[in-house]
C-alpha positions in Angstrom: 89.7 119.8 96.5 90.7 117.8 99.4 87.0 116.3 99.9 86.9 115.3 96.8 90.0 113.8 96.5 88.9 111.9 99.3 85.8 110.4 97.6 87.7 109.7 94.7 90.4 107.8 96.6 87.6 106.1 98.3 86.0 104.7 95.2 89.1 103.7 93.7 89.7 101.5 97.5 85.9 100.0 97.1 87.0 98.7 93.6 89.9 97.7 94.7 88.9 95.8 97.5 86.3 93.9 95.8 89.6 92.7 93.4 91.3 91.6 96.0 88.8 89.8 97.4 88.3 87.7 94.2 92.1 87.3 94.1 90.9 85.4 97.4 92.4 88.3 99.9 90.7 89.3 103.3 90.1 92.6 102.3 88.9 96.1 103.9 89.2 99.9 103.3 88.5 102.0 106.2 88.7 106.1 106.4 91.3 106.9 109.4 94.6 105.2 110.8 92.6 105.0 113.4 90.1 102.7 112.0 93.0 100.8 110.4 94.7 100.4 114.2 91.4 99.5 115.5 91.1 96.4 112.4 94.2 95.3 112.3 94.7 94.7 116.1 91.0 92.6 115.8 93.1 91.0 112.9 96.2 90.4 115.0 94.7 89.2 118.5 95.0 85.6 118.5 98.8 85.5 117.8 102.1 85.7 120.2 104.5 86.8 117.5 104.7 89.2 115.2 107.4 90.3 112.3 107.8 93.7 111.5 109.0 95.2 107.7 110.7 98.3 107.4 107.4 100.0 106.8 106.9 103.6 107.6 103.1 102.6 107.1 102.8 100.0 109.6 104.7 102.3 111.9 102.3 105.1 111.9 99.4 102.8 113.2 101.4 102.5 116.5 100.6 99.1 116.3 103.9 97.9 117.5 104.1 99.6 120.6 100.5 98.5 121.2 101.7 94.5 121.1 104.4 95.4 123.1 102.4 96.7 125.8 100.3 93.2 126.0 103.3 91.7 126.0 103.3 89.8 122.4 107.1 89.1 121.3 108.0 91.5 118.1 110.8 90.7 115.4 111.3 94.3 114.6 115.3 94.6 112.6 114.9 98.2 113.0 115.0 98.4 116.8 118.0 100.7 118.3 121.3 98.5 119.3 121.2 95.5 117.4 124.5 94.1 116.1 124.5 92.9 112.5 124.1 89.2 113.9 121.0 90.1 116.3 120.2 91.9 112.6 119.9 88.8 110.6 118.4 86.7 113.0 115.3 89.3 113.7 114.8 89.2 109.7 114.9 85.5 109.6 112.5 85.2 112.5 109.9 87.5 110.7 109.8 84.7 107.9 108.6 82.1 111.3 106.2 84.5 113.0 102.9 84.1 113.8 101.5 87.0 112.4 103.7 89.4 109.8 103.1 93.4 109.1 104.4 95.3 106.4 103.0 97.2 103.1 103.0 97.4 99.8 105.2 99.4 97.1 102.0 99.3 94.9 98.5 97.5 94.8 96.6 97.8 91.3 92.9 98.2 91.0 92.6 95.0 89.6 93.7 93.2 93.0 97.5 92.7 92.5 100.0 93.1 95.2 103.4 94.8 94.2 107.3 94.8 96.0 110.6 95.6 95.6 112.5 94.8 98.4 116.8 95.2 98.7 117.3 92.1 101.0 113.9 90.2 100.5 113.2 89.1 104.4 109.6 91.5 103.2 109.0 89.6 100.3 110.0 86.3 101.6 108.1 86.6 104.6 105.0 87.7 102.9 104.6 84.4 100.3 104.7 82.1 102.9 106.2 81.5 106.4 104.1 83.3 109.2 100.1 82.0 109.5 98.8 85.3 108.7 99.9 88.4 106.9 98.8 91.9 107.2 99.5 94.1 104.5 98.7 98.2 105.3 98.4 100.7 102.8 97.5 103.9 102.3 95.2 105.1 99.0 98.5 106.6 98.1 99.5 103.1 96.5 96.5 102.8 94.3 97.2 102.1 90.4 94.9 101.5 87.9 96.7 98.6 86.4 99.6 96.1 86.8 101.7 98.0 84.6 100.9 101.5 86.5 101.7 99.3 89.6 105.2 98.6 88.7 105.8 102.0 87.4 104.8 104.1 90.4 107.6 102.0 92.1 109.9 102.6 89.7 109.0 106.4 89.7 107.3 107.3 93.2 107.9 104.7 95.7 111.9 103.7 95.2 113.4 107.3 95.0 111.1 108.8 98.3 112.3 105.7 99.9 116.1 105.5 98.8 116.1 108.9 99.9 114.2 108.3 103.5 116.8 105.9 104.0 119.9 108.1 103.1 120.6 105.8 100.6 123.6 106.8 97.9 121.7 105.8 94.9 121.5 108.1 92.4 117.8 108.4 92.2 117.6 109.1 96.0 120.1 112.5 94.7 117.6 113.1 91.7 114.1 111.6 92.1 114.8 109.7 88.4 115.4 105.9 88.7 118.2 104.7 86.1 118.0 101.3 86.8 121.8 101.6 88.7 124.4 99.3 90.0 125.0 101.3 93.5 126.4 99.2 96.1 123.2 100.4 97.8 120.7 99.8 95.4 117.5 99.2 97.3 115.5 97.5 93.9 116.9 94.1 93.6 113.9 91.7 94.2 110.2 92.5 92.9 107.4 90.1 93.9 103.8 90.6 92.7 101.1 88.4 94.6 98.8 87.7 91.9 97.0 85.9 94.2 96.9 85.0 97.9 99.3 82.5 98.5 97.7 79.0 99.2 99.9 78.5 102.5 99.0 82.2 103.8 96.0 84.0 105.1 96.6 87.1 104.1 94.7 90.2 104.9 94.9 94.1 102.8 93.9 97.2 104.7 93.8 99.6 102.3 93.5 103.3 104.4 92.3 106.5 102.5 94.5 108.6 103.6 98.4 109.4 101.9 100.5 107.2 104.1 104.2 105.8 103.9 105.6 106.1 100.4 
């Protein structure tokens, strides 16, 4: 069953990509994280800074400890130790960096780009600011439509990640969204590139593989 998930994930990412592509993305699938670590640094090597989200996909690539080692300067808000200043200004620097990562809550098969973000430095960042952006995603992410798009965030993506995050939201206790007013509501701002931004060369590495949430 797993093989041919696999081949049916894989179609799915070849349509996909060929969407994106005439929604005027740089767009590639590849098999492994290792493929998708081996792209994105070819993606990423002309640049000195990079902006991290808080993406658990981006993370598993390794990618940031792999900058760090040829010493590129990283705007990461979720490194150890920072005060609620150093905070703020990492998230604003990500919107001024050369080169931004981060994911994607959703991307439909008909080459549309879905967030919700809680404080928006992701979705700000990823309209326009840096010179390129590099959005990772695993097959996971896949919908068939716009309106699948938005829902698997409603319904997959925003409970599995309230709840990663500890959050005290009442769908990160039950799995079920009801659209809350919790002081730690992670869903206030949803972004959908319909298109690439005309300011921002952005690229999609879609990865067929289950990866971040």
């Amino acid at each position: 069953m797993e093989d041919y998930d696999r081949w049916l994930k894989a179609k799915m990412a070849a349509r996909c990509v060929e969407a994106l592509k005439k929604n005027g993305f740089d767009a590639h699938w590849v098999q492994t994280l290792d493929q998708a670590r081996e792209l994105v640094a070819g993606l990423a090597a002309e640049f000195e800074s990079f902006g991290f989200a808080g993406s658990a996909t981006t993370r598993a690539l390794g990618i940031i400890e792999l900058l760090r080692q040829n010493g590129k300067t990283i705007f990461d808000h979720w490194e150890p130790g920072l005060s609620d200043r150093q905070e703020l200004e990492v998230r604003l620097a990500q919107g001024r960096c050369d080169c931004f990562f981060c994911s994607a809550n959703a991307i439909s098969l008909s080459g549309e780009i879905i967030n919700v973000d809680g404080v928006g430095n992701r979705t700000s960042a990823m309209s326009f600011g840096p010179r390129r952006v590099i959005i990772v995603a695993g097959t996971n992410k896949l919908a068939p439509d716009l309106h699948s798009a938005l829902r698997r965030v409603k319904e997959v993506a925003a409970p599995m990640r309230a709840k990663s995050l500890n959050m005290q939201t009442p769908c990160a206790e039950t799995g079920i969204c009801v659209d809350c007013n919790s002081p730690q509501r992670i869903c206030r701002i949803t972004t959908i590139l319909h298109r690439r931004p005309s300011m921002t060369e952005t690229a999609v590495v879609l990865i067929n593989q289950n990866v971040g949430f």
